[in-house]
Backbone as a chain_set.jsonl record, in Angstrom:
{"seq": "XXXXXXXXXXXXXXXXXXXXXXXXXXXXXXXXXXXXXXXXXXXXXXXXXXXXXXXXXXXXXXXXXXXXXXXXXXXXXXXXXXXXXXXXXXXXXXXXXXXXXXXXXXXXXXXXXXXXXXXXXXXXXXXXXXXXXXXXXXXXXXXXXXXXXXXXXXXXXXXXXXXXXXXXXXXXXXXXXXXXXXXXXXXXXXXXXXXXXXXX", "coords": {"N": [[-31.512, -16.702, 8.415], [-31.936, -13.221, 7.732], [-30.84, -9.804, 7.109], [-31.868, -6.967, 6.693], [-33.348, -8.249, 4.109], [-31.144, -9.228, 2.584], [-28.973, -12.061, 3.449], [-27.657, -13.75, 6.112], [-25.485, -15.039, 6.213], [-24.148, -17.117, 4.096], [-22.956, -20.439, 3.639], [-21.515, -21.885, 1.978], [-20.459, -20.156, 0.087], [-19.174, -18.551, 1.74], [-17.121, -19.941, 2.787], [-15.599, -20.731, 0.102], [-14.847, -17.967, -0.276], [-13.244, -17.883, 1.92], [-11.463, -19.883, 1.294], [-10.086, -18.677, -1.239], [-8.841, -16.402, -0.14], [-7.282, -17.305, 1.284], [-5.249, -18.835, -0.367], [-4.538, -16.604, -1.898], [-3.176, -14.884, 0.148], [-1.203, -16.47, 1.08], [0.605, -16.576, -0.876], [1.132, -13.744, -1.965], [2.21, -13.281, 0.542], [4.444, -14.611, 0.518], [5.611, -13.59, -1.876], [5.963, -10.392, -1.611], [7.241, -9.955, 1.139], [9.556, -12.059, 0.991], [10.497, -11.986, -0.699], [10.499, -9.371, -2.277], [10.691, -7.317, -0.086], [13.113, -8.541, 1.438], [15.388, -7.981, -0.771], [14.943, -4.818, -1.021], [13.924, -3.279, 1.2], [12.318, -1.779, 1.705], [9.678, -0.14, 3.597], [7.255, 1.513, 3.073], [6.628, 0.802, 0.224], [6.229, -1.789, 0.815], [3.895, -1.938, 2.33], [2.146, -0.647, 0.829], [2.01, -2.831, -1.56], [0.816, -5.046, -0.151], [-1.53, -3.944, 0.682], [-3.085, -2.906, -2.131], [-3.334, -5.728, -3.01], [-4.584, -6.621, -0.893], [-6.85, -4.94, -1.385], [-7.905, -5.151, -4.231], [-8.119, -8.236, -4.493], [-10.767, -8.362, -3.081], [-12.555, -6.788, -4.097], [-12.625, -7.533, -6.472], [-13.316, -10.255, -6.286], [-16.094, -9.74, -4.462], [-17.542, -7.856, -6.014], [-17.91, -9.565, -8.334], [-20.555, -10.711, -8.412], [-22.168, -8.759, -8.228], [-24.38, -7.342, -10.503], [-22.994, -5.417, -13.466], [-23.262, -2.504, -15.345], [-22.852, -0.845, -18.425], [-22.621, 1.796, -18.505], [-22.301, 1.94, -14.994], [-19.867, 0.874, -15.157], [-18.153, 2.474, -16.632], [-18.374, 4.686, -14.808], [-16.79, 3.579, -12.526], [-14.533, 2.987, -13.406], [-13.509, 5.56, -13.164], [-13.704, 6.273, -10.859], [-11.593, 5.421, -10.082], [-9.696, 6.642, -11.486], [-9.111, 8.641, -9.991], [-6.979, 8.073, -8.724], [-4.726, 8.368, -10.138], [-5.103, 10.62, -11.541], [-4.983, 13.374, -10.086], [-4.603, 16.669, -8.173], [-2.592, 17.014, -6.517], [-0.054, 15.919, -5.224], [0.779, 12.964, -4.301], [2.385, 11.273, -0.998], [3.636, 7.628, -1.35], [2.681, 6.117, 0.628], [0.137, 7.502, 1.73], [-1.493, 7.985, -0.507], [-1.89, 4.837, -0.946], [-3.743, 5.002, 1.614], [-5.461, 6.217, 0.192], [-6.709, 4.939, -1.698], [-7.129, 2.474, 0.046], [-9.633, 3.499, 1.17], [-11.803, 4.465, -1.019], [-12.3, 1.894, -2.271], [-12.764, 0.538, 0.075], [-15.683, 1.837, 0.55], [-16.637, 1.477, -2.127], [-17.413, -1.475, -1.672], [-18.878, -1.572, 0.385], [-21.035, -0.147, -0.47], [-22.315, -1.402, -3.156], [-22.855, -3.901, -2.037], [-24.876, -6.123, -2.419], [-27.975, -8.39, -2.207], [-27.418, -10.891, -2.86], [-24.489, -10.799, -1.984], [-23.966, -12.552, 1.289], [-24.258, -11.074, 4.954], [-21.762, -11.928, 6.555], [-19.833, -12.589, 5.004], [-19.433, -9.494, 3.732], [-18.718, -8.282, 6.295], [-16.347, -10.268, 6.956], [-14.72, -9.32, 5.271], [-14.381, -6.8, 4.94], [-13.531, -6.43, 8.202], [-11.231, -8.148, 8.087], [-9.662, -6.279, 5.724], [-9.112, -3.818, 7.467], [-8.081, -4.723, 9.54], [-5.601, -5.789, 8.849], [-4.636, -3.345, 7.696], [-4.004, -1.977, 10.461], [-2.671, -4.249, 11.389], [-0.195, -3.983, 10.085], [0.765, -0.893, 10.737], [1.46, -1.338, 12.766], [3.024, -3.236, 13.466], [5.099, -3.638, 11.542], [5.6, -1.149, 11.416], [6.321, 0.311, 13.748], [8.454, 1.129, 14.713], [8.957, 3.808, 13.497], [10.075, 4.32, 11.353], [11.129, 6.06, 8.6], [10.838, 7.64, 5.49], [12.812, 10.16, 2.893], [13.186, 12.302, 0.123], [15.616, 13.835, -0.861], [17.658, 16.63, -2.161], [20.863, 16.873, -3.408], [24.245, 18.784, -2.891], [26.775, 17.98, -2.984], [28.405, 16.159, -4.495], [30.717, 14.8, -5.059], [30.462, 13.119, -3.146], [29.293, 10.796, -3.469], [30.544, 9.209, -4.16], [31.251, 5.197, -3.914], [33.337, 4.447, -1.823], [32.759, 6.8, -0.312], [31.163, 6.252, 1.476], [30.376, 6.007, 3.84], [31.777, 8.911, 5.375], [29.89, 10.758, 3.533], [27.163, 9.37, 4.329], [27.553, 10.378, 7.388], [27.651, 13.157, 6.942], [25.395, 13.582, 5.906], [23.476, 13.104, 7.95], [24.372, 15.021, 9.767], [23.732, 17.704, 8.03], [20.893, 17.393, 8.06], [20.147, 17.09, 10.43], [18.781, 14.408, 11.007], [18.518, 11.377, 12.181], [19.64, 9.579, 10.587], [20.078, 6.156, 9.04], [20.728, 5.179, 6.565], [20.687, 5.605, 3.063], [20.162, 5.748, -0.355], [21.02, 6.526, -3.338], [19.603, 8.033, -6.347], [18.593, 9.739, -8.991], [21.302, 11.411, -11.12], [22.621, 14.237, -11.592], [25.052, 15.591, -13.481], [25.383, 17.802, -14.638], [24.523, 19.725, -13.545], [25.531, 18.997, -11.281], [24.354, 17.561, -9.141], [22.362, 15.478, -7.038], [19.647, 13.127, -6.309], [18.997, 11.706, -3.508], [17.858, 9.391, -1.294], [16.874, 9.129, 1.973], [17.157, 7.37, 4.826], [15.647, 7.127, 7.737], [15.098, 7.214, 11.581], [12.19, 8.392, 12.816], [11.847, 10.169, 16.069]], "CA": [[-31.585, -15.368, 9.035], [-31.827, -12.36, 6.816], [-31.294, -8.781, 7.24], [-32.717, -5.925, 5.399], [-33.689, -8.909, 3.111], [-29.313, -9.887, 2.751], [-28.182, -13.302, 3.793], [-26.556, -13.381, 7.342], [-24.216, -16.298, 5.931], [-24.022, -18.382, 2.637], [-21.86, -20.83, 3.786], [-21.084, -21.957, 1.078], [-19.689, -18.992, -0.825], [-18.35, -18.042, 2.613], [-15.767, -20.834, 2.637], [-14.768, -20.52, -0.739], [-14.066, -16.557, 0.165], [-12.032, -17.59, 2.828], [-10.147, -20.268, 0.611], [-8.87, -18.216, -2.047], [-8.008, -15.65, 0.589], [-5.619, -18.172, 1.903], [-4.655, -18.954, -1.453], [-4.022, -15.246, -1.939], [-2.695, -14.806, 0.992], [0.126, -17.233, 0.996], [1.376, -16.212, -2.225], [1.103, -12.732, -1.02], [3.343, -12.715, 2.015], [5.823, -15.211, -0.063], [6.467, -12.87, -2.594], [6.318, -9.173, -0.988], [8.163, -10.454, 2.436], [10.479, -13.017, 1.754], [11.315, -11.665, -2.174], [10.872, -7.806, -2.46], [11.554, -6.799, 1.11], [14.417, -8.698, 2.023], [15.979, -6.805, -1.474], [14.648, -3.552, -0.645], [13.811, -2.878, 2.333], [10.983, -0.255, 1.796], [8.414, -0.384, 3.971], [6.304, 1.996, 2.312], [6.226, -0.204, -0.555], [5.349, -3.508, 1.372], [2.44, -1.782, 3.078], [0.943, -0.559, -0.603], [1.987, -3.873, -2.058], [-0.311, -5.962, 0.677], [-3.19, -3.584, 0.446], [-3.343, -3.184, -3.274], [-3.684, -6.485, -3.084], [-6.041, -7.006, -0.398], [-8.515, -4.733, -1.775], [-8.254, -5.706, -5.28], [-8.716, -9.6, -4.087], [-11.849, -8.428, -2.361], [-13.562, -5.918, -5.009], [-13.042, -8.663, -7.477], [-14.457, -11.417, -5.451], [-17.039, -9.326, -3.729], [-18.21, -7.754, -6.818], [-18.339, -10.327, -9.338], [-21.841, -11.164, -7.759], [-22.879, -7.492, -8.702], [-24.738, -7.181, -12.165], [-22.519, -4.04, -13.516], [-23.808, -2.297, -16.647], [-21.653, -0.072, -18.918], [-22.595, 3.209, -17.627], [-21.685, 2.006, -14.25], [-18.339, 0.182, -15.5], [-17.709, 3.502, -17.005], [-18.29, 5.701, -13.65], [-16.241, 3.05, -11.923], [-13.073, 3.314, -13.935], [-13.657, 6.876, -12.976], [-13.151, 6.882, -9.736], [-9.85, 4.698, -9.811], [-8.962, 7.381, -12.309], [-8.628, 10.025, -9.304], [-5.61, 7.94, -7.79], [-3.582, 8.805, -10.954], [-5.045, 12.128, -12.163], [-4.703, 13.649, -8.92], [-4.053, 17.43, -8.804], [-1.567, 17.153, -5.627], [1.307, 14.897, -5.89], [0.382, 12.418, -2.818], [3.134, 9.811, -1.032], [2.811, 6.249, -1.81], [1.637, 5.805, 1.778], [-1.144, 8.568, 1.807], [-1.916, 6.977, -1.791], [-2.848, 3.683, -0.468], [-5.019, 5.09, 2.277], [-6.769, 6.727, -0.62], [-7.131, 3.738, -2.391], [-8.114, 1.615, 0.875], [-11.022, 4.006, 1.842], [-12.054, 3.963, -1.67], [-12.619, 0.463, -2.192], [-14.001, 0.275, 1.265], [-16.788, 2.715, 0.28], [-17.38, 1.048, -3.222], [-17.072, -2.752, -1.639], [-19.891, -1.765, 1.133], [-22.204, 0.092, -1.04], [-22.09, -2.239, -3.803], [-22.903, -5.378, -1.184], [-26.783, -6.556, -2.642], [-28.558, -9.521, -1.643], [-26.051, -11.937, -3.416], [-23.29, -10.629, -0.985], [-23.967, -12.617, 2.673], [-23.508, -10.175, 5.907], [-21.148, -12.77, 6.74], [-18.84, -12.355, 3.739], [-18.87, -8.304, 3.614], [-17.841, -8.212, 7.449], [-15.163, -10.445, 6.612], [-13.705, -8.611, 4.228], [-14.188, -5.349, 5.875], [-12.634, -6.574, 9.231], [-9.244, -8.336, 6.995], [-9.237, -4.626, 5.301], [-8.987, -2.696, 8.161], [-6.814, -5.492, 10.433], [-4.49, -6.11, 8.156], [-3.961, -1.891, 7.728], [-3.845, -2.021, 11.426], [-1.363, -4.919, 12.08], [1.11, -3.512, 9.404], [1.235, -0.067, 11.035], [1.893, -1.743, 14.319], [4.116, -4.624, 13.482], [6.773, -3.45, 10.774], [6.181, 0.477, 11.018], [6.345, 0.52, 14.742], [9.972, 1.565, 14.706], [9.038, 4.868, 13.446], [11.413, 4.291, 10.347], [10.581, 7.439, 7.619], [12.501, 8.408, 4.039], [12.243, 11.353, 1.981], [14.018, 12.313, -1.03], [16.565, 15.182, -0.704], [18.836, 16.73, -3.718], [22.259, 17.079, -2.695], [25.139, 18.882, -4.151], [28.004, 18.204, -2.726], [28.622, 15.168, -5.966], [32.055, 14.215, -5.089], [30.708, 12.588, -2.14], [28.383, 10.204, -3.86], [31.257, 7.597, -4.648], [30.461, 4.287, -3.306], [34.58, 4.79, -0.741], [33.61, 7.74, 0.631], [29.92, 6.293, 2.176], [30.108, 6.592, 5.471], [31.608, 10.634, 5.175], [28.513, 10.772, 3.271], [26.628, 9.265, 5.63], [27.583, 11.785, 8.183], [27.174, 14.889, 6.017], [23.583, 13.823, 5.965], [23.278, 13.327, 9.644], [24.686, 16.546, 10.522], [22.931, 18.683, 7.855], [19.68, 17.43, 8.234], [19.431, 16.931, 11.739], [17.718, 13.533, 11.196], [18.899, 10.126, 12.56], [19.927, 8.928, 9.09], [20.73, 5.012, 8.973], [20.754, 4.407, 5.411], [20.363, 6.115, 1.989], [20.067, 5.493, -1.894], [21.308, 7.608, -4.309], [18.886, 8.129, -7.298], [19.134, 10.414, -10.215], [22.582, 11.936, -10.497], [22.33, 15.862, -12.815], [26.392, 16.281, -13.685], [25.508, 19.506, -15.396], [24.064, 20.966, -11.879], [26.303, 18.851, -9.555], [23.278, 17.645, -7.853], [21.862, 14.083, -6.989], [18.734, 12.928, -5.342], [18.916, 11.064, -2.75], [16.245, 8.996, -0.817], [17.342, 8.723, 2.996], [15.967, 6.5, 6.105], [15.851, 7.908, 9.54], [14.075, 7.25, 12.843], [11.465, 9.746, 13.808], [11.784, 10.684, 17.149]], "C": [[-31.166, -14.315, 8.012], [-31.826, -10.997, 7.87], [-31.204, -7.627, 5.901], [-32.937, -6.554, 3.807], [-32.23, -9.554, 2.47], [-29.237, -11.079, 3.662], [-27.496, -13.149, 4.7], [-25.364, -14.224, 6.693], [-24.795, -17.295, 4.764], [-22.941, -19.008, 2.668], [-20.521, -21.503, 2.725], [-19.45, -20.958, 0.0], [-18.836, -18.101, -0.219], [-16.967, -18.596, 2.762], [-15.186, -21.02, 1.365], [-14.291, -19.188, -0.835], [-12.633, -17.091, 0.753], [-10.489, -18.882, 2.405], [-9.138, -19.96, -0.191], [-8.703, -17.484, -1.399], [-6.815, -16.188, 1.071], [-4.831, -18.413, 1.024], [-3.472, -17.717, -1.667], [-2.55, -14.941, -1.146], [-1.2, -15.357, 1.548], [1.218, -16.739, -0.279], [2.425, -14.522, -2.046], [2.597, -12.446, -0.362], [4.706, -13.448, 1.427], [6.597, -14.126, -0.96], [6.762, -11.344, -2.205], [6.814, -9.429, 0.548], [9.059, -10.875, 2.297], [11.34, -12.314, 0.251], [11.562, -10.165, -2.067], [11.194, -7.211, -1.344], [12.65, -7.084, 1.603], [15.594, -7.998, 1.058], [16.11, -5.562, -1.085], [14.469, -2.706, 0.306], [12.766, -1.308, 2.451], [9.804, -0.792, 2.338], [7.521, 0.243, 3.45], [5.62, 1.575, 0.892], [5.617, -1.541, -0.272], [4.207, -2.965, 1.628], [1.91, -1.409, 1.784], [0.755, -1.784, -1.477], [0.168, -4.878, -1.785], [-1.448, -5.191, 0.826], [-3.429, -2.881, -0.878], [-3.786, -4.269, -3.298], [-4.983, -6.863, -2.6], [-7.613, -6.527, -1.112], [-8.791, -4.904, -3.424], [-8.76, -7.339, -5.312], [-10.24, -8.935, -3.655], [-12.713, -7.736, -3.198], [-14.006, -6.851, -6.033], [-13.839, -9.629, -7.104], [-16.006, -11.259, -5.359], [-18.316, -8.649, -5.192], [-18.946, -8.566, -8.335], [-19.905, -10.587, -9.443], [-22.679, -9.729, -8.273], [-22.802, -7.202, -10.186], [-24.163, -5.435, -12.52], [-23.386, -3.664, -15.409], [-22.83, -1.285, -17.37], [-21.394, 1.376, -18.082], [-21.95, 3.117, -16.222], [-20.478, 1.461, -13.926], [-17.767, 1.27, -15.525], [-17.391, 4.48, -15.555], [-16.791, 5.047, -12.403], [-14.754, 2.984, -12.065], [-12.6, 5.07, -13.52], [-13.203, 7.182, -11.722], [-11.842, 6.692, -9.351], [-9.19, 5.429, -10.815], [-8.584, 8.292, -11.258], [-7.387, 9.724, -8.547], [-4.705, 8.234, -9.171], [-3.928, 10.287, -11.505], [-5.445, 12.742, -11.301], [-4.248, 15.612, -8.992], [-2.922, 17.513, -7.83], [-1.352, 15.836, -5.544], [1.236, 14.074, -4.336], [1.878, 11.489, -2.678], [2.781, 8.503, -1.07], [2.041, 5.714, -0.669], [-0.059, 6.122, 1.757], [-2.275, 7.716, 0.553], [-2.698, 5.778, -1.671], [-3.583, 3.768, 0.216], [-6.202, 5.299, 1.162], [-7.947, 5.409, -1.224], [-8.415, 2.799, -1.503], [-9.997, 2.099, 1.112], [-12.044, 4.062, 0.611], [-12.918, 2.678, -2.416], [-13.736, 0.031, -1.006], [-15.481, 0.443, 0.843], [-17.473, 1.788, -1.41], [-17.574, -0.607, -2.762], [-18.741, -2.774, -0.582], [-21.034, -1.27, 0.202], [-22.628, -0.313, -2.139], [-22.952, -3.703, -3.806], [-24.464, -5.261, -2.086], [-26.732, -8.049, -1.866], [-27.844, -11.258, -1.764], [-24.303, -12.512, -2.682], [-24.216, -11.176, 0.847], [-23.263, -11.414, 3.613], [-22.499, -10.502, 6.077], [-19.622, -12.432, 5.586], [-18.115, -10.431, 3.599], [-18.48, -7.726, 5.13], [-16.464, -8.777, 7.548], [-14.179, -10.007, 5.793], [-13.256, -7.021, 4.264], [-13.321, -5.14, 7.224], [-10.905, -7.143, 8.602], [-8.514, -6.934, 6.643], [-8.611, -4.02, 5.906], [-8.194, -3.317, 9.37], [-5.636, -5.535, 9.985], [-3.948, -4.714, 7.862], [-3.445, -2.039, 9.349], [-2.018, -2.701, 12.119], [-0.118, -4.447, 11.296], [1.726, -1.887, 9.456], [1.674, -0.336, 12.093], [2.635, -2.273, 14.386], [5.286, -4.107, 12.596], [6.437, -1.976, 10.697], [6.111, 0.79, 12.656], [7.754, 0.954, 15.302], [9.901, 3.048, 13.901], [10.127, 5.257, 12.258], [10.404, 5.458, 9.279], [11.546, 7.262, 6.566], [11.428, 9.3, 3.672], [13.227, 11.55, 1.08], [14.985, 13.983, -1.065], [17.206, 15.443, -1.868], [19.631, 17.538, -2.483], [22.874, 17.087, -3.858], [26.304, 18.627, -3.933], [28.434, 15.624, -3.48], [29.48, 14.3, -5.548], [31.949, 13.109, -3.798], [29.953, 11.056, -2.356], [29.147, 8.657, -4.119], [31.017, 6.773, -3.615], [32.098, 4.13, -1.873], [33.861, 6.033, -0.243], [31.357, 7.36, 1.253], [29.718, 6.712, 3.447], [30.891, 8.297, 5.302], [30.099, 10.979, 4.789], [27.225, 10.799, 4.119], [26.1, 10.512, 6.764], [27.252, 13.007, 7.862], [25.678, 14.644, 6.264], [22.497, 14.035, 7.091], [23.042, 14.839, 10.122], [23.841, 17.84, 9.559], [21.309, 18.557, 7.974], [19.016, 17.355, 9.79], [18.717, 15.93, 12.171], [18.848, 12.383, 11.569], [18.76, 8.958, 11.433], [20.68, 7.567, 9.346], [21.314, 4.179, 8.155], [20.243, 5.305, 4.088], [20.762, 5.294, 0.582], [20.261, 6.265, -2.703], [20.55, 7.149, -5.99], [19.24, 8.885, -8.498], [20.373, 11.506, -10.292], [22.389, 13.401, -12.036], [24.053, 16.436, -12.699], [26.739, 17.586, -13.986], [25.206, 20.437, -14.377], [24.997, 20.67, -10.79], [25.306, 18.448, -8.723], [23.053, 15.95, -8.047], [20.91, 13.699, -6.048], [18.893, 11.738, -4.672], [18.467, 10.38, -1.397], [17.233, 8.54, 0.797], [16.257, 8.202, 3.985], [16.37, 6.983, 7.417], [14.986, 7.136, 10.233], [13.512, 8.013, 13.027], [11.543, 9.356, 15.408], [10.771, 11.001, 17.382]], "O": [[-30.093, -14.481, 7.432], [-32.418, -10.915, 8.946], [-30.721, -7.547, 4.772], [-32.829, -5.953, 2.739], [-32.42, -10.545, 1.765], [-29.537, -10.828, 4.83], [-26.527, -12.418, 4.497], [-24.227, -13.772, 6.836], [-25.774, -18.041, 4.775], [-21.954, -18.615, 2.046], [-19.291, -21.555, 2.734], [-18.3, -21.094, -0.417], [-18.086, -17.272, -0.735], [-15.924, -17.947, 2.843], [-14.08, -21.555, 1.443], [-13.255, -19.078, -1.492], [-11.476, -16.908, 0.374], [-9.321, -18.93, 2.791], [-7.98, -20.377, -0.229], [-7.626, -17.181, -1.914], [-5.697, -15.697, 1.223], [-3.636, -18.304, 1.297], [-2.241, -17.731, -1.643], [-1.393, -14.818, -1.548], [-0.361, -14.773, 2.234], [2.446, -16.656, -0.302], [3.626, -14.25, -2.016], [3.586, -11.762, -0.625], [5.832, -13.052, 1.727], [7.787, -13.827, -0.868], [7.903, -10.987, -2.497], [6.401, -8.434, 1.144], [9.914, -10.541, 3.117], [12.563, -12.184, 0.185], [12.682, -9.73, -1.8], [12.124, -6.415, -1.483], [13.316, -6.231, 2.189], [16.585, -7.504, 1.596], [17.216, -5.105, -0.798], [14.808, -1.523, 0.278], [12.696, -0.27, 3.11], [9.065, -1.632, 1.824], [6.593, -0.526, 3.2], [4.489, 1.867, 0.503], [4.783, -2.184, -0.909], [3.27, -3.554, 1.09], [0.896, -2.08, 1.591], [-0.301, -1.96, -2.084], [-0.828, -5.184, -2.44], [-2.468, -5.811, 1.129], [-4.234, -1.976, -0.659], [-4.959, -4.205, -3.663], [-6.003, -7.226, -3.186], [-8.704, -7.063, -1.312], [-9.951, -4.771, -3.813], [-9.678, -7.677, -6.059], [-10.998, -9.444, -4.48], [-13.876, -8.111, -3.047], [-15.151, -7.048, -6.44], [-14.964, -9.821, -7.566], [-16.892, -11.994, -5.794], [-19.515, -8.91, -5.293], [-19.928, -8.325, -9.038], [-20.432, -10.658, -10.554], [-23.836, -9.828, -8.681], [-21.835, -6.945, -10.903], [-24.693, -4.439, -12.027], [-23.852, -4.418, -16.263], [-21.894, -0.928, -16.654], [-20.482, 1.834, -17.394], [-21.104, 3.977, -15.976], [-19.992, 1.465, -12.795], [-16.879, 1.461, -14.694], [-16.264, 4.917, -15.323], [-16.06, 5.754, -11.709], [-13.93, 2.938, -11.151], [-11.476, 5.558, -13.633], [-12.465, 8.13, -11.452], [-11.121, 7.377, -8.626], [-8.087, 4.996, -11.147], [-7.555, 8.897, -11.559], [-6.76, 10.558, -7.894], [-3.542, 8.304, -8.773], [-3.02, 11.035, -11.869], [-6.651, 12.91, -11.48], [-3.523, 15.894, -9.946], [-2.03, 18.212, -8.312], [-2.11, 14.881, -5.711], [1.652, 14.641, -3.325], [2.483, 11.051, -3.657], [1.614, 8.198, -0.824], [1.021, 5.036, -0.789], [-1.05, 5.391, 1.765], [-3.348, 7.127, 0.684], [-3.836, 5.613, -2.111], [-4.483, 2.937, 0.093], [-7.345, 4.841, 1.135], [-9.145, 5.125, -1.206], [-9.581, 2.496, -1.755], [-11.047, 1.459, 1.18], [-13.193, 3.757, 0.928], [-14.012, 2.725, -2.977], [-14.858, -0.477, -1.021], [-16.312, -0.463, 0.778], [-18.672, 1.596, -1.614], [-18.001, -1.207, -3.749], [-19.578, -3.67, -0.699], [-22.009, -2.015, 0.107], [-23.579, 0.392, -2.479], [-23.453, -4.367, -4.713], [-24.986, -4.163, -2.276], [-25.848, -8.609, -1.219], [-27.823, -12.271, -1.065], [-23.535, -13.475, -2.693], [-24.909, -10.376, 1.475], [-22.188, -10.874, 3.351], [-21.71, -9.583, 5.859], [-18.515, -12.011, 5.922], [-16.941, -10.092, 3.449], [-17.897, -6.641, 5.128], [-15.528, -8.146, 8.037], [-12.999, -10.349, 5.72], [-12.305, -6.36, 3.847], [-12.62, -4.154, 7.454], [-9.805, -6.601, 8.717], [-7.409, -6.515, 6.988], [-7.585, -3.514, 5.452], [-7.669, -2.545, 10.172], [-4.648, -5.33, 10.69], [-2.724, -4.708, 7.737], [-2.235, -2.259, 9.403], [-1.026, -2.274, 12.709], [0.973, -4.522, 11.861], [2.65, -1.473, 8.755], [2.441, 0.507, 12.559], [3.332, -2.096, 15.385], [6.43, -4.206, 13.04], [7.056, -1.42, 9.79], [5.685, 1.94, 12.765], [7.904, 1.053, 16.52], [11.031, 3.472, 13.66], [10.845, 6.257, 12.253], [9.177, 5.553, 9.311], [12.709, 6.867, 6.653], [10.211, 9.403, 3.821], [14.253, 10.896, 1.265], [14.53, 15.079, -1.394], [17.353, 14.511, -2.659], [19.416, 18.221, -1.482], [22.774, 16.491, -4.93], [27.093, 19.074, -4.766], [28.578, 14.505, -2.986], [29.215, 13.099, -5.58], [32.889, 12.406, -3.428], [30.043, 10.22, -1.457], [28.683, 7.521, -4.228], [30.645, 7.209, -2.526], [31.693, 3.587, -0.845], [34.645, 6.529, 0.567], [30.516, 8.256, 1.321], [29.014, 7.597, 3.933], [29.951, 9.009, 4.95], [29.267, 11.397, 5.595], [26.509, 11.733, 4.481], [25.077, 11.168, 6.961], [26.595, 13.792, 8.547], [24.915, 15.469, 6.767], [21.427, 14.629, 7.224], [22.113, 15.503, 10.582], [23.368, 18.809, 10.152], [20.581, 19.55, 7.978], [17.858, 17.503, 10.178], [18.077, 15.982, 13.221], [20.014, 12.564, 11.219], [18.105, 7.917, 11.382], [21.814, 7.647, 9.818], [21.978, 3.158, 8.334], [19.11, 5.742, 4.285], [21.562, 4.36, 0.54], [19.263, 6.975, -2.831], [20.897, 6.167, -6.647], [20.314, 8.584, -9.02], [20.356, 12.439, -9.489], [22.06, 13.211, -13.207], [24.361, 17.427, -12.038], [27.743, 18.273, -13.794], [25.525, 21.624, -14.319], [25.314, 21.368, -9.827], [25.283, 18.904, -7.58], [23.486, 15.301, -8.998], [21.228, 13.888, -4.874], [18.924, 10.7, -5.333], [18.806, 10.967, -0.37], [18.16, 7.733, 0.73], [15.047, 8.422, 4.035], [17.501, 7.123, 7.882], [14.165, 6.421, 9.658], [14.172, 8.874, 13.609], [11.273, 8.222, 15.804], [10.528, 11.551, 18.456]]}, "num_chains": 1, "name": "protein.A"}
């Protein structure tokens, strides 16, 4: 069964998709779950982690099959040039949508006769499940950070945290559970510091 002259299913090349996905996949969730999150605890990093990944597993895969030529090697490096030379300064969240939709767009229009329907549905539905279940499942708590500069220095020592703490509560108004103190400027008195709240 063909459409628009495309392969509904090459089973073949379908089940070795979906083996190194598992491959992937295992590796994956071992090392950004059980290694860098239980350290860190940034969700905004796990969710770009696991879809960097995904859609680099799948462009590579998916495209290997597509005869590229320089000119369009060249245009192609081009577009994955606009997630770093950017003229507004995006968050790493926003960032990875860019990326995802991206990829999407070069992974479907890309697909030729080489790519089964079968294969670029699967990799389109993973894409867009796997964004899905990881805004639902670990960002469903409404957890947020942002990066603040703060001057009040003296408070930054690792005894006086909880005061700290509170100061951040009460001037920001946010339901602060947890912060990180980042680059510390002695000559200004100032220090940035990345806090976690609940949105409400």
């Amino acid at each position: 069964m063909e459409i628009f002259g495309i392969p509904f299913i090459d089973t073949e090349d379908f089940l070795k998709l979906i083996f190194k996905f598992a491959i992937n996949l295992f590796f994956l969730f071992a090392t950004v779950r059980f290694i860098f999150y239980r350290n860190n605890r940034d969700k905004d990093y796990l969710f770009t982690f696991f879809m960097f990944n995904l859609m680099t597993f799948f462009i590579c895969v998916l495209l290997r099959k597509v005869p590229m030529e320089m000119g369009f090697a060249m245009g192609l490096f081009a577009v994955f040039g606009i997630l770093r030379y950017r003229t507004e300064a995006l968050p790493i969240k926003e960032m990875t949508y860019l990326f995802i939709v991206i990829g999407l767009a070069m992974i479907n229009a890309l697909a030729n006769k080489s790519i089964s329907m079968a294969e670029l549905f699967f990799t389109n539905f993973v894409i867009v499940g796997t964004t899905l279940g990881i805004e639902t499942i670990w960002f469903n708590d409404h957890e947020r950070s942002k990066i603040i500069v703060y001057e009040k220095i003296g408070l930054i020592k690792p005894e006086n945290e909880v005061e700290l703490l509170n100061d951040l509560r009460e001037r920001t108004g946010l339901d602060v559970f947890k912060f990180s103190i980042g680059k510390i400027d002695f000559l200004k008195d100032v220090a940035e510091i990345k806090i976690y709240y609940k949105e409400t």
